[in-house]
N, C-alpha and C positions, 0 to 999 in steps of 0.2 A: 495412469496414476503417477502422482510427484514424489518419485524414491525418498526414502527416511534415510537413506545409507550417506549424505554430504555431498552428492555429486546434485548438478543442473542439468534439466535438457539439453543445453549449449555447451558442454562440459565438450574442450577438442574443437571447437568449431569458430573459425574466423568470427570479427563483429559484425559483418556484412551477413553472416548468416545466422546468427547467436539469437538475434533477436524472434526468426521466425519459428525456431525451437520452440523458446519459450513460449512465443504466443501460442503455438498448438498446444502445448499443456494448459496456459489457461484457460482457454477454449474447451476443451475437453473437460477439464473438473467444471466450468462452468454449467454445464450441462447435466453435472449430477448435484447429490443435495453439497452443500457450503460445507460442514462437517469441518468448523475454525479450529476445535483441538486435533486434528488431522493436519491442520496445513500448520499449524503452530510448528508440531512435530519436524514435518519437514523442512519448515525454515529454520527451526535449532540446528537442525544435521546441517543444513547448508550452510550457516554460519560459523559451526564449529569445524566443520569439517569431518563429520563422522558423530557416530555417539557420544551424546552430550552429558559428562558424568551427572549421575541423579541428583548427587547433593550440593549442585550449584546453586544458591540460591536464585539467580538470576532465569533460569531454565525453571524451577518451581514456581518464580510467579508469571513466567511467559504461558504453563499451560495452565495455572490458574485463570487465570485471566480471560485467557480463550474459552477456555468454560462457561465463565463467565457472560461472555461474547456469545456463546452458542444455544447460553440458558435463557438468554434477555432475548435472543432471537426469536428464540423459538415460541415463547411467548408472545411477543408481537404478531410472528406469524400467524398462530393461530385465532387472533380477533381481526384477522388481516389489515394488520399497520405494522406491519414489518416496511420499511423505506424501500423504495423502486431498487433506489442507487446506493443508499448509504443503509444495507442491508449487512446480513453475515456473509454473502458473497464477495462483495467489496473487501470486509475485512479482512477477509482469508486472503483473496488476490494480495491486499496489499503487505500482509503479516508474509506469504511467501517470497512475494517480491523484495521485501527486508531484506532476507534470509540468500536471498543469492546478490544482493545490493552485499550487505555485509562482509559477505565472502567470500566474494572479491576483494575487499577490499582489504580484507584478513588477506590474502593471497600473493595480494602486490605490495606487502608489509604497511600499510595505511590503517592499521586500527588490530587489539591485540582481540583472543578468542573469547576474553570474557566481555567485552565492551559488545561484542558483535552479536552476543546472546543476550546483553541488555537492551539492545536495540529490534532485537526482534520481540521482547518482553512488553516494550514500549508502542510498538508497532499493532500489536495483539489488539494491545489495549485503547489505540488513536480514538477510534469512535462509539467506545462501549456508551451505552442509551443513548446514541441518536437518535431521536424522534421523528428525522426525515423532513424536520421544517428548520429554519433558524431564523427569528424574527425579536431576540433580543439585541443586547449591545455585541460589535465585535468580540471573538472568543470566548464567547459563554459558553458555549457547547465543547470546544478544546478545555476549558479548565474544568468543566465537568467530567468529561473522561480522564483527563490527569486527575483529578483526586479519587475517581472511581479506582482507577488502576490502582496509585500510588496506595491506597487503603487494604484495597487486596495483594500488592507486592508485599508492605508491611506484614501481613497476615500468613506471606511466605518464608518471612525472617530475611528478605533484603534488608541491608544495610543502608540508616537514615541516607547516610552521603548517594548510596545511589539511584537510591529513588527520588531526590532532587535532579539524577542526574535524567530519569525515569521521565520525570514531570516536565522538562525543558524538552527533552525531543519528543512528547508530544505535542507541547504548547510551537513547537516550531512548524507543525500541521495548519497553524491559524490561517483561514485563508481572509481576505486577500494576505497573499506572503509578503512579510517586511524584510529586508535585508539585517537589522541589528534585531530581529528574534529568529535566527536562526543557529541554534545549538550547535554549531562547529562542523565537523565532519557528521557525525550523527543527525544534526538537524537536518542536514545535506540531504541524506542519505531518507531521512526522512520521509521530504519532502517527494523526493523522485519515489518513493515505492509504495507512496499515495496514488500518484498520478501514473503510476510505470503503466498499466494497464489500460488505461487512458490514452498514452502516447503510441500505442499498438494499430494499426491501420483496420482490420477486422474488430477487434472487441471493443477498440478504442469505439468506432461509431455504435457500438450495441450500447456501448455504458453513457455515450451521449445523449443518446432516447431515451435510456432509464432514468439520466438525472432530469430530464426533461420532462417525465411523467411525472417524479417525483416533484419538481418544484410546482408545477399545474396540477399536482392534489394540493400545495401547500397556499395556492392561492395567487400563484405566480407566474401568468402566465405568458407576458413577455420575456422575463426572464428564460421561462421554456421553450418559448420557441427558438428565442438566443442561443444556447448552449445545443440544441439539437438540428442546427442549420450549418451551413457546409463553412460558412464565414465564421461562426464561432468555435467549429471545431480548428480551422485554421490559425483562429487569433489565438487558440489555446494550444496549441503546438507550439509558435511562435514566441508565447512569453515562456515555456518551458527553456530555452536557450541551452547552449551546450550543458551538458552532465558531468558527470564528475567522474574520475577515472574509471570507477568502479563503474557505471554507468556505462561508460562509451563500450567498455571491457562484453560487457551484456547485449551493446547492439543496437542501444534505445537509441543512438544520437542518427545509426542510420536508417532506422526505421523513422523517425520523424522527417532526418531529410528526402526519403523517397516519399512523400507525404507534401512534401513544400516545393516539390519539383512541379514546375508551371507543366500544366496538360500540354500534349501536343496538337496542334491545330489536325482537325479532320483533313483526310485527302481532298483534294479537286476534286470534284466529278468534270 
């Protein structure tokens, strides 16, 4: 289980081995049920550093939200249209991967302790009603869960100013990723703790098959096979490119490079 107390599995441990920490926790929560105001939880502790006082606003609508996140789930799930990939599993992954993305970054003095609870707030909320398809215009599904979130942070008493700031490092999740919509250090931060689990050598290829399921239910089926073939998970490590300090601090930059290390040729016989 992922401690609520501010510390990481990796917590003490080089980057060379930080990252396979982490992976065995998400490996292991993956395995039981998603439970996003659980992992909300502990991505607060890990971005504050310990118990996150109650009446931050920012922390009231991070587990709003996941509620939120847990409640729309769990409704899907049950007429089974919960998304393969872009389920309450996902979210959780990526709301904790926030939470130790963050704080680090709180750590190596790159971002103060309330911005890092906005970002997990933000985080919570990336793909609240994803429907598991996307067949309108670029970011229509990002600006829906920014105003889904943004409506419920308001309902938490965040302040207007930060739930613009709220709304921008979700809308910096838009994929395909642009360089001039990304939210600064938070969009950054973003971005990598969408994908953090993805760029993992074990769950990374599990969550390749799921989006691969999910997009051949969505009618997509080149696409699926794309994304769940050894060349597309390759091309997608690849445009991941170096990480951000907080990043490399977690391990992710070498677990993608032992990933992009060329096989070595069989023995002779």
């Amino acid at each position: 289980m992922i401690p609520f107390d501010g510390t990481t599995p990796a917590d003490g441990l080089p980057p060379s081995q930080a990252w396979r920490a982490l992976e065995r926790a998400l490996l292991a929560r993956r395995d039981g049920p998603p439970n996003v105001p659980a992992a909300a939880e502990a991505a607060l502790a890990a971005a504050w550093g310990g118990p996150v006082p109650d009446l931050l606003p920012a922390a009231r609508a991070a587990r709003m939200i996941a509620e939120a996140v847990e409640r729309d789930g769990a409704v899907r799930a049950a007429v089974g249209r919960e998304p393969a990939y872009h389920g309450r599993h996902h979210q959780a992954e990526a709301t904790i991967a926030m939470g130790w993305l963050a704080g680090a970054a709180r750590r190596l003095g790159q971002m103060r302790r309330e911005d890092a609870v906005l970002c997990v707030a933000a985080m919570a909320g990336h793909d609240l009603g994803h429907p598991g398809r996307d067949d309108g215009p670029r970011g229509t599904l990002e600006m829906q869960s920014a105003d889904l979130g943004a409506r419920i942070a308001a309902a938490a008493g965040l302040p207007d100013d930060e739930i613009v700031r709220l709304r921008a490092v979700v809308l910096s999740t838009t994929w395909p990723w642009r360089p001039e919509e990304e939210a600064g250090l938070a969009g950054r931060l973003a971005r990598e703790a969408d994908l953090f689990a993805s760029a993992l050598p074990v769950l990374g290829r599990r969550l390749g098959r799921l989006l691969g399921q999910e997009l051949a239910a969505a009618g997509k089926p080149e696409a699926a096979a794309t994304v769940a073939s050894r060349e597309g998970r390759l091309g997608l490590l690849r445009l991941l490119g170096q990480g951000s300090p907080a990043a490399q601090a977690l391990g992710r930059d070498h677990a993608i490079a032992r990933q992009l290390r060329p096989a070595r040729p069989a023995p002779a016989r």
